[in-house]
C-alpha positions in Angstrom: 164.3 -35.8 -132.5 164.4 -35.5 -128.8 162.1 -32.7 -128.6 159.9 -34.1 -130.8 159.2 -37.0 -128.9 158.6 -35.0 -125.7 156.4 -32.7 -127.1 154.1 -35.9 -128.3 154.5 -37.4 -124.5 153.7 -34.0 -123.3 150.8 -33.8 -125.7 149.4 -37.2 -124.7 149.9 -36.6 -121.3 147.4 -33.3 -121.4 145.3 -35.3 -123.2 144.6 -38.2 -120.9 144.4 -35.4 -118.0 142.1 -33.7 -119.8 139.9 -36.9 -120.4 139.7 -38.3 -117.0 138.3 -35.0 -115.8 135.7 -34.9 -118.6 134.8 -38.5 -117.4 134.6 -37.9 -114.1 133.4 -34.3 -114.3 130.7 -36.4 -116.8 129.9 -39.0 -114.2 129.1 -36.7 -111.0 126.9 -35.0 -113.5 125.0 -37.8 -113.8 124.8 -38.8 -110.4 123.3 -35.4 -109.2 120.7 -35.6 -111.7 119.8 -39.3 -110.5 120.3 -38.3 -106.5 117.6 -34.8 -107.7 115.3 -37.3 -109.3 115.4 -39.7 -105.8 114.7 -37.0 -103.6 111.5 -35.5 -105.5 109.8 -39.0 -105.2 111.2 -39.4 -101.9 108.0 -40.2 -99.8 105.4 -39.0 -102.3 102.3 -40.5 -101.5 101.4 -40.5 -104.7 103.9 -42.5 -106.1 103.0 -46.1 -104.4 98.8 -45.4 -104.3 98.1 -45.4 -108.4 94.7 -47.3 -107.5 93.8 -46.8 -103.7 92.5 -43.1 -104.0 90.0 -44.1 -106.9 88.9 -47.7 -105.6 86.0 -47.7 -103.3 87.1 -50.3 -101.1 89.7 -48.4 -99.5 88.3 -47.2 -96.7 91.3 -45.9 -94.7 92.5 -43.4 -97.6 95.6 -43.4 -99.3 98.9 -42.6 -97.6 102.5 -44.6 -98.2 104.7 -44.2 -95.4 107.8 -42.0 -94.9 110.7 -44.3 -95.4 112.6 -44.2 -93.0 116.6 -43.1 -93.1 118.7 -46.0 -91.3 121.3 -44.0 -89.1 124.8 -44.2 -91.4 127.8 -45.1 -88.8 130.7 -43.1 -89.8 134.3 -44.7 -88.5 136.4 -41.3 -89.3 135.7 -41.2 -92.8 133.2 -38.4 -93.8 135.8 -37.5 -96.3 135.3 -40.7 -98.5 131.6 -39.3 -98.9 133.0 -38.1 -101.6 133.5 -40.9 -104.0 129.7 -42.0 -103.3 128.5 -43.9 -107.0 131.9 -44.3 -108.0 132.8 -47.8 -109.5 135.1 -50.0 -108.1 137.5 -49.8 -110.7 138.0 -46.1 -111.2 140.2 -44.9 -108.0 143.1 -44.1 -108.3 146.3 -45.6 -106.3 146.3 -42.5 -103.9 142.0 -43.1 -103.5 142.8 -46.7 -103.1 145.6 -46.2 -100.3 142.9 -43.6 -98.5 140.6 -46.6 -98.7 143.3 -48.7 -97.2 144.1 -46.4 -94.5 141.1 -46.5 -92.6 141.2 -50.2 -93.9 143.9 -50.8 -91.7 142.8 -48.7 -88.6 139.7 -50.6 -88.1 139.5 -54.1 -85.6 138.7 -57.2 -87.5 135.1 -57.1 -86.2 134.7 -53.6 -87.1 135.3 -54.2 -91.1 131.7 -55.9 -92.1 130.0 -53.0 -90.3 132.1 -50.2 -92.3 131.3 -52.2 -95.3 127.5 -51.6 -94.6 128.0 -47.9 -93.8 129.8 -47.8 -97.2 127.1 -49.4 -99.0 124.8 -46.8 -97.3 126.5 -44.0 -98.5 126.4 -45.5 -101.9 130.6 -45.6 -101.9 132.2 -48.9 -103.6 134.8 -50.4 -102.0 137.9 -50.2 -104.7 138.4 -53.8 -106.3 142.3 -53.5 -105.0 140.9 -53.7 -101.4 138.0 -56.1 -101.9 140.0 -59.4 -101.4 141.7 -57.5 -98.1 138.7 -56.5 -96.4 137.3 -60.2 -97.3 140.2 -61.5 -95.4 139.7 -59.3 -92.3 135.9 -60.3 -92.5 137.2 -64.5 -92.4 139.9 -63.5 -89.6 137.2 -62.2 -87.5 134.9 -64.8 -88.1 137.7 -67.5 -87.0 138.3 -65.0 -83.6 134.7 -65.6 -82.4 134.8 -69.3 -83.1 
């Protein structure tokens, strides 16, 4: 009886391995397609001048300008560049406490910036650290009153 119910625990156990790979494996998927898709319209002129180039009154011609890339600040942590368009909710405890590592490194007045290069990079904050970082952000606020 034993064996039999470790060979179901075993068995569910490979199965919920198996899926979180699929729905992550899934998920980056989708994410390159959508980062492939950015990049091909990325500065097309064509893309912001549908009735410039065939109106008469344009005199100057037709040309959108290159975006330009804001510089992304990096505070030592290139190597969470790779949970970019992740949600908040899916780390998991040993993402979160890599998160919270550099959390913890950073001065008060440093943690609204990082927040910004996170955003940049397209990385979500994990929703276990959002209320922590919030409270750093307040704590600093009440240093420079």
């Amino acid at each position: 009886m034993i064996k039999i119910i470790g060979i179901f625990i075993a068995l569910g156990l490979v199965i919920w391995v198996l899926r979180r790979w699929a729905r992550r494996h899934g998920a980056i998927e989708e994410h390159v397609e959508d980062i492939k898709k950015d990049i091909e319209t990325w500065g097309n002129p064509s893309a912001g001048c549908s009735t410039c180039s065939s109106s008469t009154c344009c005199s100057s011609g037709c040309s959108t300008p290159t975006p330009k890339k804001k510089e992304v600040v990096y505070y030592d942590d290139e190597e969470l560049d790779r949970f970019a368009r992740r949600t908040s909710t899916d780390y998991t405890p040993e993402e979160v406490e890599e998160f919270r590592e550099i959390l913890t490194t950073l001065y008060p007045q440093e943690v609204n910036a990082w927040l910004k290069s996170l955003e940049q990079r397209f990385i979500n904050l994990p929703i276990a650290l959002q209320e922590e970082a919030h409270q750093l952000i307040e704590s600093a606020k009440e240093l420079q009153r």
